[in-house]
N, C-alpha and C positions, 0 to 999 in steps of 0.2 A: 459557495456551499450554503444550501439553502436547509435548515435544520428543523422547520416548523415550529411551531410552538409547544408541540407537546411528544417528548420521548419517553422510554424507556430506559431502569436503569436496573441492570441484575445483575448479581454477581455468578457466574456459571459454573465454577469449579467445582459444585454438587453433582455435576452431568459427565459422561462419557464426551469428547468431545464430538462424534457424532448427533450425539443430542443436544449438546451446545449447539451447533451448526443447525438445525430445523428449529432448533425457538429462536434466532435470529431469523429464520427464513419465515417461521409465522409472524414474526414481531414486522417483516417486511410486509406482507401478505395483508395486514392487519388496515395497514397503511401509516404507520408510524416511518419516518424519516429516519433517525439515527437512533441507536442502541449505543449505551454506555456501560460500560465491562471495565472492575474494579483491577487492582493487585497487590496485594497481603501475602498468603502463604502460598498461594497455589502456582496457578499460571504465570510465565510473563507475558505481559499483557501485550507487550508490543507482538509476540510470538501470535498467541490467540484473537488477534485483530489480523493478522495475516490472513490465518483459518479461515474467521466468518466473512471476509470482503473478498476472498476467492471463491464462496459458496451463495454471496448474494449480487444481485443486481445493481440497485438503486440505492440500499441502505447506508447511511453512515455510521461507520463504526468510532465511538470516540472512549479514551480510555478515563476511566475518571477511578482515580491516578494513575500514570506512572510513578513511581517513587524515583527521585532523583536520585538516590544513595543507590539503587539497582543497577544503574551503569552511567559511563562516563558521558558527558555533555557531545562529547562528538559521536558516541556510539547511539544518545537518543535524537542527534539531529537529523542523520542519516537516515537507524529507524524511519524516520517522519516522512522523509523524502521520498524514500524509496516504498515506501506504503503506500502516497498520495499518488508514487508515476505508476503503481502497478493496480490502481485499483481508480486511477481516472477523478481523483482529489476527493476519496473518498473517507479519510480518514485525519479525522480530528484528537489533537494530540491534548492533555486534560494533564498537567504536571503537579506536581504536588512536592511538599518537604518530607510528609507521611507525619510521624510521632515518635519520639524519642525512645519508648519501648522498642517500636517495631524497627529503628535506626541500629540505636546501641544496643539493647540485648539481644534479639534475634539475629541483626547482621553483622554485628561487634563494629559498625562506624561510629567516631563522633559525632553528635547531630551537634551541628553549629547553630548560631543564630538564624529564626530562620529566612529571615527579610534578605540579608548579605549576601545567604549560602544561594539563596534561591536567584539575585542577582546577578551574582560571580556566575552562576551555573546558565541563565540564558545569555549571557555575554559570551561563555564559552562554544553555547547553540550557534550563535553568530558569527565565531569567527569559524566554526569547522569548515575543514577542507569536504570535496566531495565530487570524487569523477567517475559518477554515474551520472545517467542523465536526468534531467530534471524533471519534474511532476511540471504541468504545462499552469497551473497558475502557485501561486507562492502557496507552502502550507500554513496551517490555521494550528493556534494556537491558545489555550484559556488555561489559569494556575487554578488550585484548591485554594481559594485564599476567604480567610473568615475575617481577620483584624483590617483596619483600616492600611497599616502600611503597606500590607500585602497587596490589598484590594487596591493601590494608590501603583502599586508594580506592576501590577497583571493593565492598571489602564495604562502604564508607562511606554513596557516591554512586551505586551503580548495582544492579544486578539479580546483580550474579555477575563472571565470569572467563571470558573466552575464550583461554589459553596455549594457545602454539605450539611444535612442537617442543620437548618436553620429555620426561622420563619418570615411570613413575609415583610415584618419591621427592620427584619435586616436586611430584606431586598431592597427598600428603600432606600436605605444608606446607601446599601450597594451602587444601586444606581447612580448615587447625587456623587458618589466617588467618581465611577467607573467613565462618565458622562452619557450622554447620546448614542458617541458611535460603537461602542464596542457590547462584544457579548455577555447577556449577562442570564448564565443557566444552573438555576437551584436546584438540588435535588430533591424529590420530596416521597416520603414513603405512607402509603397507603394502603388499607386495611378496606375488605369485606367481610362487616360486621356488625349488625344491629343492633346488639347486646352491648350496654355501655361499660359494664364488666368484664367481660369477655374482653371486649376491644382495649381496657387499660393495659387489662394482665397481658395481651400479648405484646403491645407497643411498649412496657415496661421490658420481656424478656425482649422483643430486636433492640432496644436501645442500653441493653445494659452494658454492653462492652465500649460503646464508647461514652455512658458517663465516666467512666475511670478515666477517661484519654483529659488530659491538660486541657487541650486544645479546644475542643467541643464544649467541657462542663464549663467553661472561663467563656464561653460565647455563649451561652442559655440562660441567663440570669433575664391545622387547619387547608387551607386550604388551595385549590389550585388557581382559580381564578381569585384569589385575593394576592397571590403569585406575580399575576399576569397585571393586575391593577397597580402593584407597586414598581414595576418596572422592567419585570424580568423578560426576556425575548422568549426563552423557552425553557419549559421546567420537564425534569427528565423523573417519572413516577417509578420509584421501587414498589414493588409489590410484597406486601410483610403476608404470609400463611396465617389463617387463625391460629397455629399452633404461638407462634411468635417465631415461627425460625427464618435465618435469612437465606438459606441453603436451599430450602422447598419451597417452588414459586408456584403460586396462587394465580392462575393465568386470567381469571373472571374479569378478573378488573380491567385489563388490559383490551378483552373483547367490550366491555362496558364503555369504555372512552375511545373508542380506536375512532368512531364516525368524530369526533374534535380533533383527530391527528394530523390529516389531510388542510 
């Protein structure tokens, strides 16, 4: 699974799924490698990764997150498999614990600890059963992981690192955890905007829901190639709207960088 060094990250549930479907095909088009497609309130993600990798070629679709509280460890291994045999190992699975709001209030689960839960949970990835056939090379695997223990997991147990919202000081950590051979893909969200006001007040509104989150303000205390110099293999670019919103994508940018995709 060859990922490039530089993706795409959007969230699509603002779209018709038709039109989800053709900005995956421009984002292919573009020459961007994989698209990364979130899940919070809308889609399930592993559902909407079926969509776009039966409407595109070449792209990889990878989820950044599934939330692990959304289904059980044998029903997201499966997912995994049977997405990578019907689309030719095209699809990269991005796990997460999600956050304790979006656990306990919205899905009414306990959210446990989340180093153990996250643990127990690809332990339980490894043992499922499963007789379909198999995707012809092993599938690929990266967690959401921002703290060290996590990031100490994801080199343990999985394929790499999928952080969010972070910057490149943390990739460096990142990496000196993660080591050499595994993946290490930050997200990073980007604004066309000149105006140095303009540009606060909007990155102020995309970022205000996750200052409230634990997780995010307790790890915050620029730019793409500073990214790529601290160690990262591939950084996947959210597009923020002048407006600030994360639902209405700003596609300029993505025409602007696509000749670095390839």
């Amino acid at each position: 699974m060859q990922l490039g060094k530089l993706g795409v990250w959007a969230g699509l549930d603002g779209m018709m799924a038709a039109n989800a479907l053709a900005f995956a095909q421009r984002t292919e088009r573009r020459g961007y490698r994989a698209l990364w497609t979130p899940e919070s309130r809308g889609r399930n993600v592993l559902v909407n990764a079926a969509w776009l990798l039966a409407g595109t070629a070449k792209l990889i679709i990878a989820s950044g997150i599934a939330n692990v509280y959304a289904r059980d460890a044998m029903a997201m291994a499966n997912a995994q498999r049977g997405l990578n045999e019907q689309s030719g190992n095209r699809f990269l699975l991005g796990l997460g614990v999600s956050h304790k709001p979006m656990v306990s209030n919205l899905r009414g689960h306990t959210y446990g600890r989340p180093v153990p839960t996250m643990r127990a949970y690809l332990e339980a990835m490894r043992a499922a059963p499963y007789q379909a056939p198999l995707p012809s090379e092993p599938p690929r695997s990266v967690l959401a992981a921002l703290g060290p223990k996590m990031l100490a997991l994801a080199a343990d147990m999985t394929d790499g690192a999928h952080p969010y919202c972070v910057t490149p000081e943390h990739t460096v950590e990142a990496r000196r955890i993660l080591g050499p051979g595994k993946l290490l893909c930050p997200e990073l969200m980007v604004l066309l905007e000149t105006d140095p006001a303009k540009a606060r007040a909007a990155a102020r509104a995309a970022l205000s829901t996750y200052i409230q989150l634990e997780n995010y303000a307790h790890n915050w205390r620029k730019r793409i190639q500073l990214f790529w110099d601290a160690g990262a293999d591939h950084v996947c670019i959210q597009s923020i709207h002048p407006s600030g919103s994360r639902t209405t994508i700003d596609e300029r940018i993505f025409d602007l960088l696509a000749p670095a995709a390839a």
